[in-house]
C-alpha positions in Angstrom: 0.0 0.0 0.0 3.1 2.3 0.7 4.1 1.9 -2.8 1.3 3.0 -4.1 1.2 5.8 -2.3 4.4 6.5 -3.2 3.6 6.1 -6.7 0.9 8.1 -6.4 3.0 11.0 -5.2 5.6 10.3 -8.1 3.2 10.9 -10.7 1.4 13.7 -9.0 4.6 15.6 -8.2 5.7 14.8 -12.6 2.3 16.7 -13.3 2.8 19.2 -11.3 6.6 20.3 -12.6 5.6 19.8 -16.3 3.3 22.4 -15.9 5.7 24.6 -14.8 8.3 23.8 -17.3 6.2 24.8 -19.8 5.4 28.2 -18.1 8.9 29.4 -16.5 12.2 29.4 -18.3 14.4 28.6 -15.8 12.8 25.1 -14.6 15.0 23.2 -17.2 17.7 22.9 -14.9 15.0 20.1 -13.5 15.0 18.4 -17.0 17.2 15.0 -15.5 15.0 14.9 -12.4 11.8 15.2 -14.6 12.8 12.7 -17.5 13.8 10.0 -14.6 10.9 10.6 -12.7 8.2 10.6 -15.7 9.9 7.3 -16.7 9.2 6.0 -13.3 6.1 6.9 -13.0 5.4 5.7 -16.4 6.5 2.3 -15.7 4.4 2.6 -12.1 1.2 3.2 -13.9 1.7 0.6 -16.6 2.8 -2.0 -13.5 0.0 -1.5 -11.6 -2.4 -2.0 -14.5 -0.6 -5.3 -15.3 -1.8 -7.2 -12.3 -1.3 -10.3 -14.1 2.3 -10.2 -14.7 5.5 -11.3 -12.6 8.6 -8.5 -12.9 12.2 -10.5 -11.1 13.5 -7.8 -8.8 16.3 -7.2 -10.6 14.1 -6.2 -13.3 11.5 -3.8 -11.7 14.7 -2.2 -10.4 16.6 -1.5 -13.7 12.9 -0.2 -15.0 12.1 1.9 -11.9 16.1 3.1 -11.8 16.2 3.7 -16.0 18.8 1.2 -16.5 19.6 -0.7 -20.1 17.6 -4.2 -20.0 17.8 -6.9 -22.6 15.2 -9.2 -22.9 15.4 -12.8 -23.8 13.0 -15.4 -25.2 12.4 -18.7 -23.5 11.7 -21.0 -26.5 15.2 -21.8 -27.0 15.4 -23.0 -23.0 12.4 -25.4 -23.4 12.5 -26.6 -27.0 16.4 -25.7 -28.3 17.9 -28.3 -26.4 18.2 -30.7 -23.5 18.4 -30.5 -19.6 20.8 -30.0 -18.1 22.6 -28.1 -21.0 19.7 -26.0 -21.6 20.0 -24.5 -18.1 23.3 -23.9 -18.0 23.1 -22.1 -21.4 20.7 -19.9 -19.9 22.6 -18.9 -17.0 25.3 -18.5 -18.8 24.1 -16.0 -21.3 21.8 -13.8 -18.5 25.6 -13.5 -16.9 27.5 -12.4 -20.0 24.2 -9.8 -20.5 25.2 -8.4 -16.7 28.9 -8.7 -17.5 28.5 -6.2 -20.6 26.4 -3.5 -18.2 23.1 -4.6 -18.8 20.0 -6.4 -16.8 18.6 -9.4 -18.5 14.8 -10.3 -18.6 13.9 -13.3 -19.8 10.7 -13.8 -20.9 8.2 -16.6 -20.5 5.0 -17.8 -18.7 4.6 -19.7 -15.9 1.2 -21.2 -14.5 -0.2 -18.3 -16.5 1.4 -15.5 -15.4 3.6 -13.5 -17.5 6.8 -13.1 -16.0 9.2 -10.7 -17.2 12.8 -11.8 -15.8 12.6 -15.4 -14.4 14.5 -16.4 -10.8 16.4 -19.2 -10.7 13.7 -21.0 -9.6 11.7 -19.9 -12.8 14.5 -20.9 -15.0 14.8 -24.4 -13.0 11.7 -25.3 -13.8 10.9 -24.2 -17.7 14.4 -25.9 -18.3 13.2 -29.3 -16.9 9.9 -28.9 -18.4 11.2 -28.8 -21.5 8.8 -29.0 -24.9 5.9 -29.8 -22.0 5.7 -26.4 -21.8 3.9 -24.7 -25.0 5.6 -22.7 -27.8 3.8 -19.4 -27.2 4.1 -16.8 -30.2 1.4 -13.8 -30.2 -1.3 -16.2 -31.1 -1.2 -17.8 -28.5 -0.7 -15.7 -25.0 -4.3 -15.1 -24.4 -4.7 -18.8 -24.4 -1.8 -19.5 -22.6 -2.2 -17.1 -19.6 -6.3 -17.9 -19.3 -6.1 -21.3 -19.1 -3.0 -21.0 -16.1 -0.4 -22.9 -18.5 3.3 -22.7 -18.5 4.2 -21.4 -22.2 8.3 -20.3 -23.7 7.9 -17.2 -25.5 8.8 -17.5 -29.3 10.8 -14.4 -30.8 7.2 -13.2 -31.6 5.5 -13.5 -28.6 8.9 -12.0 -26.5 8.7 -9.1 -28.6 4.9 -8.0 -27.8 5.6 -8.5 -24.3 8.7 -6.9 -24.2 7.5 -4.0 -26.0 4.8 -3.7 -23.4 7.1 -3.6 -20.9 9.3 -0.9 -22.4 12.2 -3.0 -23.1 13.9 -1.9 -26.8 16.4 -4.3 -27.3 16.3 -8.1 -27.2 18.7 -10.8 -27.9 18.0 -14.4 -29.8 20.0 -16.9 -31.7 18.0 -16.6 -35.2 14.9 -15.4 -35.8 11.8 -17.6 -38.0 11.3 -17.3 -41.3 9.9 -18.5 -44.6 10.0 -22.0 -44.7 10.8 -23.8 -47.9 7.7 -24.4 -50.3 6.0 -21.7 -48.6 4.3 -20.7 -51.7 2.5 -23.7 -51.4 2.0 -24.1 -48.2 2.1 -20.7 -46.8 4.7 -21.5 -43.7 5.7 -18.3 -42.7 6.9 -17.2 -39.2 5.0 -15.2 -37.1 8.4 -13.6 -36.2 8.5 -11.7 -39.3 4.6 -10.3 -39.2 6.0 -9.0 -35.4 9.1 -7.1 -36.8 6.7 -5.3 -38.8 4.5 -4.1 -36.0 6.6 -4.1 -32.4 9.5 -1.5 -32.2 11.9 -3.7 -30.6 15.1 -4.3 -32.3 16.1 -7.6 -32.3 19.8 -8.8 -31.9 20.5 -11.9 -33.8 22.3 -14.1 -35.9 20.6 -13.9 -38.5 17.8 -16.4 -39.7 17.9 -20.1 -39.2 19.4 -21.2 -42.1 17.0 -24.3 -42.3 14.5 -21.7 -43.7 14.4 -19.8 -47.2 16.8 -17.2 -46.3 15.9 -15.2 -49.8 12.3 -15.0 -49.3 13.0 -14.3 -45.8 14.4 -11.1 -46.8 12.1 -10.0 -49.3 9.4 -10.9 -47.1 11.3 -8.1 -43.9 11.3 -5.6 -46.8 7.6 -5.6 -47.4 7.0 -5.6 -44.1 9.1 -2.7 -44.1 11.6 -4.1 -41.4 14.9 -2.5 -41.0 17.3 -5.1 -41.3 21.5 -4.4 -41.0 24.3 -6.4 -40.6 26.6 -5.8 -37.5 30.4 -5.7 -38.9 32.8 -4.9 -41.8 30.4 -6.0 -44.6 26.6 -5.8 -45.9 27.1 -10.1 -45.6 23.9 -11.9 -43.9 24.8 -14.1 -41.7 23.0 -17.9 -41.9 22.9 -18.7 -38.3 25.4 -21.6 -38.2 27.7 -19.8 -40.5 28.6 -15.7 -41.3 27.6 -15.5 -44.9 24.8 -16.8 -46.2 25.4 -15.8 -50.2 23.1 -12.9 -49.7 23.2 -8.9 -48.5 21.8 -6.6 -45.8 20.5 -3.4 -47.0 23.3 -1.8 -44.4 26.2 -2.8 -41.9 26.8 -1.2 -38.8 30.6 -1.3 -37.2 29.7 -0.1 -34.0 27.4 -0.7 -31.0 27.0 3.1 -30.9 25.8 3.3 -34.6 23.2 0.1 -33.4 21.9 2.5 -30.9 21.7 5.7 -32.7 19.5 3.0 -35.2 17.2 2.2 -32.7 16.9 6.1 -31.6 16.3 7.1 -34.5 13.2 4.3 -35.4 12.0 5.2 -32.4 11.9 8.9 -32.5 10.6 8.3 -36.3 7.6 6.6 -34.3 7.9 4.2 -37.1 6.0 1.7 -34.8 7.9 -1.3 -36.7 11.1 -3.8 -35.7 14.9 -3.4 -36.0 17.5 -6.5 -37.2 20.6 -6.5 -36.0 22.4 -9.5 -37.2 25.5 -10.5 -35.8 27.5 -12.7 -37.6 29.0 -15.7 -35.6 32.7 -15.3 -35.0 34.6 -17.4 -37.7 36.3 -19.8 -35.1 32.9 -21.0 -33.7 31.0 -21.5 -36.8 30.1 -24.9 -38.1 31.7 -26.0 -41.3 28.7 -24.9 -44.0 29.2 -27.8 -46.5 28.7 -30.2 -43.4 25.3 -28.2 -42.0 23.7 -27.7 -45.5 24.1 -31.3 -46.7 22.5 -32.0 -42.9 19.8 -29.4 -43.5 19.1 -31.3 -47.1 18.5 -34.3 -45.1 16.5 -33.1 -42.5 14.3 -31.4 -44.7 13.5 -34.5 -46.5 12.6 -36.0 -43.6 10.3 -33.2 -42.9 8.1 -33.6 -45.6 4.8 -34.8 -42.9 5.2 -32.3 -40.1 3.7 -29.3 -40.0 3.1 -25.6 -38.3 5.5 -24.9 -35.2 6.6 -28.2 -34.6 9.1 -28.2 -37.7 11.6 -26.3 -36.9 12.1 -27.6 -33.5 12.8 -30.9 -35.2 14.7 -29.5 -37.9 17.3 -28.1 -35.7 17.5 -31.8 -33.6 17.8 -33.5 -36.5 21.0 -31.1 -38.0 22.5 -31.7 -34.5 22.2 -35.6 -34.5 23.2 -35.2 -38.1 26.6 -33.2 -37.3 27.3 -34.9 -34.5 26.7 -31.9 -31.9 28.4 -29.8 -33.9 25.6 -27.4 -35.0 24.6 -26.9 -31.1 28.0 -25.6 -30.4 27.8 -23.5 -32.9 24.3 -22.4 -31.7 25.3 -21.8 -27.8 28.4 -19.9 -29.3 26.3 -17.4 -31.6 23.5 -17.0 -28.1 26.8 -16.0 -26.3 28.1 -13.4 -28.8 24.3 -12.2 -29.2 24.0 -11.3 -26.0 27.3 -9.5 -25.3 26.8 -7.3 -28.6 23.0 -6.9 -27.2 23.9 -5.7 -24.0 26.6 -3.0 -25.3 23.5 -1.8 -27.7 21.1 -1.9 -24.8 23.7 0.3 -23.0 24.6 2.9 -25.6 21.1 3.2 -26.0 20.7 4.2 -22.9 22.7 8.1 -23.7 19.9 9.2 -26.1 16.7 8.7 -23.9 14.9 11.5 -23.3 
């Protein structure tokens, strides 16, 4: 009840001084105090309305104290691979996040509740649960949370939430994307519709190169996504490997240049998604002769399944194919994801206003 209160006050107080600023020169000396305090208060209002939803301490804190937060999806705990590596990975990439001066916030439900930054309890258990839990893009939340299930967040459904939450930047390995045949049979991810409607830039590797990379690029420019390589070169990367044969519209060199990207979307109001793929480092990437003949033959053992059980299997099957070697590659590309992400998230930080 105190806190309320106390957010009560906050927001009062805000009202009352932007009245004033706009009225008497010399109030914007009180332009820091002000900016701080409406993005408290902000946060306050939008946390008290959202009586359904978990925020970790750690997060409410960097929210409530304007700190850079990255959020993460959960998919790749519960369906990317296997306890107890899935876990570790987890832990490992939420560290390198704080390492690089940022809070992480990974994103997922649990017994209906949408929690935004999980403990180590959270992470315990959506890790053990494994695929029991459900895949949970947009489409699905509202089912997820009313029916009190436990759902991972795909890089869809991360993205509405963290938008919601007011979290701009957010790390993954790949994104979704057209799936082979698509013309036929219409598989497209609901990543790519989300990019083209949630301002949050998404830090990446690219897409999964078991999709239709091509198409997958034509299909983020009608959807008029922003989409830049972060390096020396305009190369896409394809997940597994840097190049993937074909261009971003742009390279970045810098995480400063990444942030003064997502300002500028954002001040545009442009109300649309960022790309920010990140190559994987040439000493961890898988050898690509070796992962495309094992993507030939996993996709032609594909051929029945359907919808968002594909490319859960896909991957698995690319990994028993390589011997392992694809997940190394995978964990390696989540690791240098997040610390790129988290020096974004930080930069970022300098031009809020």
């Amino acid at each position: 009840m105190a806190t309320l209160y106390l957010r009560s006050f906050n927001t009062s107080i805000f009202r009352i001084f932007k009245k004033l600023t706009n009225r008497i020169d010399f109030l914007p000396i009180y332009k820091p105090y002000l900016t701080s305090l409406k993005r408290y208060s902000d946060f306050s209002r939008s946390a008290i309305e959202d009586k359904g939803w978990a925020y970790s301490p750690e997060v409410l804190e960097a929210l409530q104290g304007n700190k850079p937060i990255v959020a993460l999806e959960s998919t790749v705990i519960s369906h990317g691979m296997q306890y107890p590596q899935n876990l570790e990975t987890a832990i490992a990439v939420e560290n390198i996040i704080r390492e690089n001066g940022s809070v992480p916030a990974t994103i997922a439900i649990l017994n209906g509740k949408i929690n935004v930054g999980l403990s180590s309890n959270g992470l315990e258990t959506l890790a053990q649960m494994g695929q029991q839990a459900r895949k949970s893009s947009r489409r699905d939340l509202a089912y997820v949370v009313s029916q009190g299930l436990t759902g991972s967040t795909t890089v869809s459904g991360t993205m509405v939430i963290a938008h919601h939450a007011g979290i701009r930047v957010f790390v993954t390995g790949g994104i979704g994307g057209v799936h082979w045949g698509a013309e036929q049979s219409m598989d497209i991810s609901a990543d790519l519709i989300e990019l083209g409607r949630t301002p949050v830039a998404v830090v990446c590797a690219g897409v999964k190169s078991i999709l239709d990379i091509e198409k997958t690029l034509e299909y983020l420019e009608t959807q008029g996504v922003s989409v830049t390589t972060f390096g020396e070169t305009t190369d896409f990367p394809a997940f597994f490997t840097s190049k993937s044969g074909f261009k971003s519209p742009s390279n970045l060199k810098t995480v400063e240049e990444c942030a003064a990207l997502i300002n500028a979307n954002m001040q545009l109001q442009l109300n649309s998604g960022l790309l920010i793929a990140v190559p994987i480092p040439e000493k961890e990437a898988a050898d690509a002769n070796k992962i495309q003949k094992a993507i030939n033959i996993a996709l032609a053992e594909a051929k029945e399944i359907k919808g968002k059980d594909i490319t859960p299997f896909l991957l698995k099957r690319v990994n028993e194919i390589t011997q392992g070697n694809s997940l190394k590659s995978n964990i390696s590309l989540l690791k240098h994801n997040a610390k790129i992400g988290s020096q974004i998230a930080k930069c970022l930080l300098n031009y809020k206003s």
